[in-house]
TORVOTI-96608 format. One record per residue (C-alpha): residue number from 1; residue in three letters; x, y, z. Coordinates in Angstrom, 2 decimals. Example, Ala and Ser with C-alpha at 12.3 -4.5 7.8 and 13.67 -1.06 7.14 Angstrom:
<pts>
     n   res      east     north        up
     1   ALA     12.30     -4.50      7.80
     2   SER     13.67     -1.06      7.14
</pts>
This chain:
<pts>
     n   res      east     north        up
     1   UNK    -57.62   -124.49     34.73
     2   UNK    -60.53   -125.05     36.37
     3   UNK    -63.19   -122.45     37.76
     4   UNK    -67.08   -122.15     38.63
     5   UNK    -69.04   -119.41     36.77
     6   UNK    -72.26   -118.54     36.38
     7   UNK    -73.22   -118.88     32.96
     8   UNK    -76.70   -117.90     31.18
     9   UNK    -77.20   -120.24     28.33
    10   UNK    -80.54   -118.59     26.83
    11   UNK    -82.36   -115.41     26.62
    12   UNK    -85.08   -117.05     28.54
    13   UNK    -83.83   -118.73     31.59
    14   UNK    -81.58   -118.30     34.72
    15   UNK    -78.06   -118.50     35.68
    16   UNK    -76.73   -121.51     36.40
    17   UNK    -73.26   -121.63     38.58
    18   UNK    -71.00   -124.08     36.67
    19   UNK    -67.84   -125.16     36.57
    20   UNK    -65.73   -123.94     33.14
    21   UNK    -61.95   -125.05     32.02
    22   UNK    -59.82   -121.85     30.96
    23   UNK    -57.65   -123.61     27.97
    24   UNK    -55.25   -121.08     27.83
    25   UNK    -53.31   -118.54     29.91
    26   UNK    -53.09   -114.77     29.87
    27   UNK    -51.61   -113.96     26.47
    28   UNK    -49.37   -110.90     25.52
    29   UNK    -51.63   -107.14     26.96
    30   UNK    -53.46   -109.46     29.40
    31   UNK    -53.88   -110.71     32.92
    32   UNK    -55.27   -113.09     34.79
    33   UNK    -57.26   -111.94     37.20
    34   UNK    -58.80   -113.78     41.00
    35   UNK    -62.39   -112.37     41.00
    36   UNK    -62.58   -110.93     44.86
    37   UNK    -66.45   -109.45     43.48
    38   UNK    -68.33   -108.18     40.87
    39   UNK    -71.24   -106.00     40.68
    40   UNK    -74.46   -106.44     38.94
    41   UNK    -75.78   -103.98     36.39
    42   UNK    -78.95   -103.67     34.82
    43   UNK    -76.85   -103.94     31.37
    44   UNK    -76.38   -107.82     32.41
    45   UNK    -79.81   -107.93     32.70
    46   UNK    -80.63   -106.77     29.40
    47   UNK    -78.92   -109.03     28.03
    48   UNK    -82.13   -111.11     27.98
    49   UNK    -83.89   -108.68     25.38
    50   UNK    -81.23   -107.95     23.18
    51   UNK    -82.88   -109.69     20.45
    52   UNK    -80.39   -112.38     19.67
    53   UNK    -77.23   -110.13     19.67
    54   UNK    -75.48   -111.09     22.38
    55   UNK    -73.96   -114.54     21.91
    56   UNK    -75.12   -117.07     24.42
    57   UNK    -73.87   -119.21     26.38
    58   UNK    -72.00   -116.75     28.31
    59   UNK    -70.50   -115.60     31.12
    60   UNK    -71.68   -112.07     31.94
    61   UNK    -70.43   -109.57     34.54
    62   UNK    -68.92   -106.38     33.76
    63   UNK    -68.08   -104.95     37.27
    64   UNK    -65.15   -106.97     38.50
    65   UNK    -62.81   -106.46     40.91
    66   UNK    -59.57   -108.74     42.31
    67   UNK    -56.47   -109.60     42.41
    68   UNK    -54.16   -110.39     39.70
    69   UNK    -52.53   -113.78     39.80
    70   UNK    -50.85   -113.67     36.23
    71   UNK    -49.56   -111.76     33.61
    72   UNK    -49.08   -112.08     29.94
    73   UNK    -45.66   -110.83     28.75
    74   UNK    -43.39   -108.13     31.00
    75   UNK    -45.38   -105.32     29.59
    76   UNK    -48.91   -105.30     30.76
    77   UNK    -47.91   -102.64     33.70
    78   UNK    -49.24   -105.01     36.29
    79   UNK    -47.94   -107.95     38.12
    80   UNK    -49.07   -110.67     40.62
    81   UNK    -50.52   -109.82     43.74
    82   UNK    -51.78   -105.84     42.33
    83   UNK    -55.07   -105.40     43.23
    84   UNK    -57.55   -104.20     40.28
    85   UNK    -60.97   -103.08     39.37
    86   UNK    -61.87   -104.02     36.08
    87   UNK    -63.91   -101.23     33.34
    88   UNK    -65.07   -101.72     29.83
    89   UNK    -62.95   -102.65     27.04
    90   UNK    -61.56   -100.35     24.53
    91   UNK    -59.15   -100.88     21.33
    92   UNK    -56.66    -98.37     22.74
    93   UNK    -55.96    -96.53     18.42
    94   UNK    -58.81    -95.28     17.15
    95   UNK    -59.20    -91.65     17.29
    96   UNK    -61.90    -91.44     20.33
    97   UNK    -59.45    -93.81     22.41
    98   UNK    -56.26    -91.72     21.58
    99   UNK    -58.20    -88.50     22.54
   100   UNK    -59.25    -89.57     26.01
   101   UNK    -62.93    -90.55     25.23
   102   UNK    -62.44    -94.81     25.23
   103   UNK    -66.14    -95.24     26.45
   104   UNK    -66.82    -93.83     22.51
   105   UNK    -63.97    -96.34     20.81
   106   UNK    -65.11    -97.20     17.37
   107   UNK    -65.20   -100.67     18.66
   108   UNK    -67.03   -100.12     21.66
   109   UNK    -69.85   -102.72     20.52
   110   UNK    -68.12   -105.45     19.53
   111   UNK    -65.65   -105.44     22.24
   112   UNK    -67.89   -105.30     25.14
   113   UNK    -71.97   -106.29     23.95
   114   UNK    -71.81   -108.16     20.45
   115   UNK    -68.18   -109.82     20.03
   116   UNK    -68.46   -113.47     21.46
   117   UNK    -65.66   -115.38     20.96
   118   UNK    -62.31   -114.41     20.14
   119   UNK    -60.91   -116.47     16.56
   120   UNK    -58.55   -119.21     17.41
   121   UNK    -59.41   -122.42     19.91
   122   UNK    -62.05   -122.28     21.81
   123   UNK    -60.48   -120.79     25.24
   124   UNK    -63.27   -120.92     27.90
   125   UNK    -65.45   -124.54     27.77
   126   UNK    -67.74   -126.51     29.71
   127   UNK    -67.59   -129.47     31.64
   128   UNK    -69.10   -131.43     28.10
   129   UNK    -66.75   -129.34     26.02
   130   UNK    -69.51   -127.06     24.43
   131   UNK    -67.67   -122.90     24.02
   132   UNK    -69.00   -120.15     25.60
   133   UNK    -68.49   -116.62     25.26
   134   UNK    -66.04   -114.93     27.18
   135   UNK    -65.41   -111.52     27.10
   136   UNK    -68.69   -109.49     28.14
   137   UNK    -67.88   -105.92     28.25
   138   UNK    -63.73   -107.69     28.13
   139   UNK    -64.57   -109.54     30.81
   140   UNK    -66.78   -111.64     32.01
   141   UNK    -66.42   -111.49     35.76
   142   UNK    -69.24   -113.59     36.94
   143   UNK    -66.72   -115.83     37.93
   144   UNK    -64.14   -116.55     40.11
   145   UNK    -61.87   -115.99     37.46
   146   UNK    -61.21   -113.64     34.80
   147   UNK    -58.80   -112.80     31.72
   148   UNK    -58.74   -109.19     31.06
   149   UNK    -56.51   -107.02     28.83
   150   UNK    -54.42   -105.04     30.94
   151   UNK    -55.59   -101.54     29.53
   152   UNK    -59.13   -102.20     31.14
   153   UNK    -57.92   -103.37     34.38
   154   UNK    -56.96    -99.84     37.67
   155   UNK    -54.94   -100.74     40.00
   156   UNK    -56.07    -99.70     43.52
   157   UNK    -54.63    -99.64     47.07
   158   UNK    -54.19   -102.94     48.33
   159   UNK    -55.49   -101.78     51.80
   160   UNK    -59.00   -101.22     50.42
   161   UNK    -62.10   -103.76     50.62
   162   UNK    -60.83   -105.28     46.96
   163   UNK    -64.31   -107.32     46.82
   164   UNK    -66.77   -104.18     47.16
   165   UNK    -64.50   -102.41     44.02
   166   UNK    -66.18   -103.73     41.34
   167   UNK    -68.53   -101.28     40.78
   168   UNK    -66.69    -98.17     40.25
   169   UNK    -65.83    -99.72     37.18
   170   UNK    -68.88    -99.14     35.48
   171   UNK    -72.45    -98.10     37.36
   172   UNK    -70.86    -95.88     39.94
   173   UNK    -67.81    -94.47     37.35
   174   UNK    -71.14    -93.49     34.49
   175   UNK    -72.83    -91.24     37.22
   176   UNK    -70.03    -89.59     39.09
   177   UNK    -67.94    -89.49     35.55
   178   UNK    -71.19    -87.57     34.56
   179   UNK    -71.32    -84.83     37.39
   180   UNK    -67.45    -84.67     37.17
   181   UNK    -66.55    -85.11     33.85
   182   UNK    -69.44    -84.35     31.45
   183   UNK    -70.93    -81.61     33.47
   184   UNK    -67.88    -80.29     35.53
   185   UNK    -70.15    -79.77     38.45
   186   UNK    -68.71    -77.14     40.96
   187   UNK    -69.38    -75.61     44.17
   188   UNK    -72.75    -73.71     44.26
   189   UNK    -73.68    -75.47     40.75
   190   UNK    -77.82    -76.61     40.97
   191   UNK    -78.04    -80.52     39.71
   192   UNK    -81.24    -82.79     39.06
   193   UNK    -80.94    -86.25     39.14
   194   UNK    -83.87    -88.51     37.30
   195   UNK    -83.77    -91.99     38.87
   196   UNK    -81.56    -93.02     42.23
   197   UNK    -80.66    -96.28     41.28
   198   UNK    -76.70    -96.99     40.99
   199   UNK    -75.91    -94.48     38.65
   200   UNK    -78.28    -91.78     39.68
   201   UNK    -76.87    -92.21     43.37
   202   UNK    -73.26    -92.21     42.47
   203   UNK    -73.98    -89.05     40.69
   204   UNK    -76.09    -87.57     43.60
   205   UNK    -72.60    -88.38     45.52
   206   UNK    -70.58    -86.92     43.10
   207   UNK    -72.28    -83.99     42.84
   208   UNK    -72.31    -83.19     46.82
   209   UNK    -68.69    -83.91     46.89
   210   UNK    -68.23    -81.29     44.50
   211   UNK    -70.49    -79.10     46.67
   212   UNK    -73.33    -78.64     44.34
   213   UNK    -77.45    -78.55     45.57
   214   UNK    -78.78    -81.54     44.37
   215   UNK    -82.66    -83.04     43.47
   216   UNK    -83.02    -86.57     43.12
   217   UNK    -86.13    -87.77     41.29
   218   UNK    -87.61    -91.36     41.61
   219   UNK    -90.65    -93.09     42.23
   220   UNK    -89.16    -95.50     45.20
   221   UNK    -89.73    -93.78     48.66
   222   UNK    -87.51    -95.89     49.71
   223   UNK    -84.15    -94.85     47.27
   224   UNK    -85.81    -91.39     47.75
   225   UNK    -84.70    -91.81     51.57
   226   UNK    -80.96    -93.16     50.63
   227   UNK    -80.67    -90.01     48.08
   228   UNK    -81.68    -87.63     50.59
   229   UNK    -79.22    -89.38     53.22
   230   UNK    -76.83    -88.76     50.68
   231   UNK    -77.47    -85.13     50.62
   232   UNK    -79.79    -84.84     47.87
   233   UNK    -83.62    -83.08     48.38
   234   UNK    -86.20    -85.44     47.25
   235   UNK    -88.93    -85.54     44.79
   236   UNK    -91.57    -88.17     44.11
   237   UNK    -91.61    -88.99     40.03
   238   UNK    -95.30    -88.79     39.95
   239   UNK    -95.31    -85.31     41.91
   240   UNK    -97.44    -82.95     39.99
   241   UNK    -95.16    -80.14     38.45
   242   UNK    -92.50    -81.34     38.78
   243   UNK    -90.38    -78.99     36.48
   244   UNK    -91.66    -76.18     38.31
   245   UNK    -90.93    -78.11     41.76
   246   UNK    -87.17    -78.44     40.62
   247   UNK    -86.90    -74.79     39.58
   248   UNK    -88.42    -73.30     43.01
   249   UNK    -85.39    -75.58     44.88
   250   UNK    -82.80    -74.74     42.44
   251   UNK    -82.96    -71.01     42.45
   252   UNK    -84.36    -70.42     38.71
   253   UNK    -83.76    -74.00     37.46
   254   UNK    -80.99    -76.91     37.57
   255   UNK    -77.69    -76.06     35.40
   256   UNK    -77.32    -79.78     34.91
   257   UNK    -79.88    -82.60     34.74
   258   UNK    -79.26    -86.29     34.58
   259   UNK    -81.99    -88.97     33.33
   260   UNK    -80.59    -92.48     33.91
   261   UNK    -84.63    -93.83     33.86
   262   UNK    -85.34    -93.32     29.58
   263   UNK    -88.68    -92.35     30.51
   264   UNK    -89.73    -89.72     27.71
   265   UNK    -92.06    -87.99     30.38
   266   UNK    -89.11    -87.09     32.95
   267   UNK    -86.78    -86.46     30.19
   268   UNK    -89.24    -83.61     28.94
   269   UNK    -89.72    -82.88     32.85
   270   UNK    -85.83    -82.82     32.82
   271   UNK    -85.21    -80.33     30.03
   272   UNK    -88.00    -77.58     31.78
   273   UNK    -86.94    -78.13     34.94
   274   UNK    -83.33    -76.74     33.76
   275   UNK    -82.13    -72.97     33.53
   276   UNK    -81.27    -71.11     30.64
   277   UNK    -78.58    -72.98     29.04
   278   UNK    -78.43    -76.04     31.29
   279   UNK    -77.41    -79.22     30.23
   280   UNK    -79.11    -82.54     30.30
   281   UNK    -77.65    -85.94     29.84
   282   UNK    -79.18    -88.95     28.99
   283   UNK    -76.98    -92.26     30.03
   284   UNK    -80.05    -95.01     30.00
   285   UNK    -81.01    -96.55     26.57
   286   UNK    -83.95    -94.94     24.93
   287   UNK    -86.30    -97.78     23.76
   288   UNK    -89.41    -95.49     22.20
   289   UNK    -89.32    -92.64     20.38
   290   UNK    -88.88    -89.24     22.24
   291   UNK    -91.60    -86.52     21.34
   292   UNK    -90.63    -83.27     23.12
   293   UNK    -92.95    -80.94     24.46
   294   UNK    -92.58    -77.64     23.18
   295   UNK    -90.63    -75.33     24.66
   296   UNK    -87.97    -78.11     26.43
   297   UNK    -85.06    -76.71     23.88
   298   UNK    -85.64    -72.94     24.25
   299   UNK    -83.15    -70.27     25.97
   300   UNK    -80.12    -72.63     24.87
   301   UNK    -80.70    -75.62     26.83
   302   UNK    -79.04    -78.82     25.50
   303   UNK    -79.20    -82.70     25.07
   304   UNK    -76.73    -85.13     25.03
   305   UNK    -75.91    -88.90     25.55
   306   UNK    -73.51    -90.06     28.09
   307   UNK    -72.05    -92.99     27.92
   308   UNK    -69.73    -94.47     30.78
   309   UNK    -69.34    -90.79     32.28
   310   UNK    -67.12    -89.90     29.44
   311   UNK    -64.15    -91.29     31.74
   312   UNK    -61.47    -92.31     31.51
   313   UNK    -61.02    -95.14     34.40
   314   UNK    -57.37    -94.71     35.29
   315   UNK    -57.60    -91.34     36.90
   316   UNK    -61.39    -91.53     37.63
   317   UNK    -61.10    -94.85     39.95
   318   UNK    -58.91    -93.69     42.13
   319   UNK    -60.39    -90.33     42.28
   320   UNK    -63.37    -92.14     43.49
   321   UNK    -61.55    -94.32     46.25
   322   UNK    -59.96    -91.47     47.66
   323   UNK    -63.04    -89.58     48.06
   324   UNK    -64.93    -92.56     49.66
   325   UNK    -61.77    -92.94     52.61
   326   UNK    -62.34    -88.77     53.17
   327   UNK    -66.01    -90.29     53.76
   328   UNK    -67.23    -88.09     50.93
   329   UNK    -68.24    -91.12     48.47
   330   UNK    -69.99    -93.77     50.49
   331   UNK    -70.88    -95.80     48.01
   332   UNK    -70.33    -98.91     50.18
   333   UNK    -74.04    -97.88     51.36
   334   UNK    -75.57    -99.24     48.40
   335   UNK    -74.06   -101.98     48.24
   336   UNK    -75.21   -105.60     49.59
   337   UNK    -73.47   -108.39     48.92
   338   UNK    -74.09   -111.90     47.90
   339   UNK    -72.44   -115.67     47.36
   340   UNK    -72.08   -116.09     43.72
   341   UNK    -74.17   -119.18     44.30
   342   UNK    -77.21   -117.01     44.76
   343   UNK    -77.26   -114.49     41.44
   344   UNK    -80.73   -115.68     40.68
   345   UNK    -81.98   -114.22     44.36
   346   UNK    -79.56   -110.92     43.75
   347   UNK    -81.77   -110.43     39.96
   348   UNK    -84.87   -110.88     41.78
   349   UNK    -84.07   -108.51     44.58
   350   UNK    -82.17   -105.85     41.58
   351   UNK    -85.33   -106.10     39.74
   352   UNK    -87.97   -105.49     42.22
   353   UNK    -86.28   -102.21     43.83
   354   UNK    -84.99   -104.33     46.93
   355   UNK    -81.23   -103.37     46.18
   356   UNK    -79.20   -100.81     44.49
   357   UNK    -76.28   -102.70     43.89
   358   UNK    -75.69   -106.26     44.56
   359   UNK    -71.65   -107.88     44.09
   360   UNK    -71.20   -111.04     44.04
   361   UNK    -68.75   -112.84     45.99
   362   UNK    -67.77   -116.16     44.34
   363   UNK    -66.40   -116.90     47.89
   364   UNK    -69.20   -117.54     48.99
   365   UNK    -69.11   -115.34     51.87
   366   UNK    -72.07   -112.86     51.28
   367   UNK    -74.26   -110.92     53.44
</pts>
């Protein structure tokens, strides 16, 4: 079978759209999935300073969404025609997958960052023959196909925009999985959110669904006036006392506070801007070391990492398309959309602040 993909071949150049032969069909546990659009994350973009550890050339792409066109043995739980969004791979036996926490599955790292190529023939090729990695975070939906193992593919409503999906598989799921599952945000609950890119948004969203007052924190005015749309108040990263700026609006302090930015300075702004007790969780990669000021771990308040908004994506995707058709999670807002022809232009504009969220539509049909 062939398909056109866009593949990166080294740490330090562009995509290139190309078009790759699939050798072999869905096998047993997996589909075979039409790509209707995938989101870009910063975590594809990373990829370029991983220092080697990601296996190149590769297709990337880890927020895919479509519609299934085959299936691999009677017992995958999907069949042609279902519509699906597709979320990180897990093993499905160790002990975090069997108790509900997959995003921490002893093989989290291999399956979805560091595994390359599966043993056996080489399944995905170029036009010259050469192999190329496959499965990025199980995978690999910069394309307008995709083989996936059934357990990370949600089936969705048919009647929804299948192509704008993609994303609540991974950037929206980590920051609303964060309000809703990590924090268990509630009505009248006080939430700061450090950074309103994709995740920091979705979890600004998430959190006024659940009816909590919410701060968003960033240094674009810009994303500062799509949080507040969204029902946050907002703050200016370089606003001087901050901490004590979040505590006046939240009544004593935020219960829960959410860094997706890794900056050591608003982390420590994060921990004394929370209440007695409160909660912060960290879901970007920390890349320095992280002095803390004294005093930001008094009175009981706590640190954690969050990875992929402890969720589980069955229950949470859904959750999340239900609450955008009550117009209560409009994270279509965020989104622009572009051909898949054009992922260079969407990295640019992701990059320099232009857009929270670009999906690529292999279609070519983007706006």
């Amino acid at each position: 079978m062939r398909f056109r993909a866009a593949v990166l071949r080294s740490y330090d150049t562009r995509f290139g759209v190309e078009e790759l032969i699939l050798n072999a069909g869905p096998a047993d546990g997996e589909i075979l999935v039409r790509i209707a659009g995938c989101g870009m994350c910063r975590t594809d973009l990373v990829v370029r300073s991983s220092s080697g550890r990601t296996p190149l050339p590769a297709v990337l792409g880890h927020e895919g969404s479509g519609v299934v066109v085959e299936t691999g043995g009677p017992d995958t739980g999907l069949r042609a025609g279902d519509h699906v969004v597709l979320s990180f791979d897990s093993c499905g036996h160790c002990r975090n997958c069997i108790g509900a926490a997959p995003a921490y599955c002893d093989s989290f790292a291999s399956l979805n960052l560091f595994g390359g190529r599966p043993e056996g023939a080489a399944r995905l090729t170029d036009a010259a023959g050469g192999e190329l990695a496959p499965r990025w975070f199980g995978q690999s939906s910069f394309a307008e196909y995709a083989i996936v193992r059934a357990r990370n593919a949600v089936r969705v409503d048919p009647s929804l925009p299948v192509e704008l999906l993609g994303p609540l598989g991974c950037g929206f799921l980590t920051g609303a999985g964060a309000v809703f599952n990590s924090f268990g945000v509630g009505p009248g609950d006080t939430v700061a959110v450090f950074g309103a890119g994709a995740v920091g948004l979705a979890a600004v969203m998430a959190a006024d669904a659940a009816g909590a007052v919410t701060v968003a924190i960033d240094r674009y005015p810009e994303r500062l006036a799509v949080a507040e749309r969204l029902g946050a108040t907002p703050l200016h990263a370089a606003s001087s006392g901050l901490p004590e700026r979040i505590q006046r609006l939240t009544d004593g302090g935020a219960r829960y506070a959410l860094d997706t930015t890794g900056s050591a300075r608003l982390i420590n702004d994060a921990l004394l801007s929370l209440r007695p007790t409160g909660h912060l969780g960290l879901v970007a990669r920390l890349r320095t070391e992280l002095p803390l000021r004294p005093g930001t771990l008094d009175r009981g308040r706590r640190i954690s990492h969050i990875c992929e908004g402890d969720a589980v994506p069955a229950p949470l995707i859904p959750r999340l398309t239900e609450l955008w058709q009550a117009e209560r999670f409009p994270f279509d807002q965020l989104i622009r959309t572009y051909p898949l022809a054009d992922i260079n232009e969407a990295e640019r504009d992701c990059d320099a602040g232009r857009v929270v969220k670009p999906v690529l539509i292999p279609e070519g049909t983007g706006g």
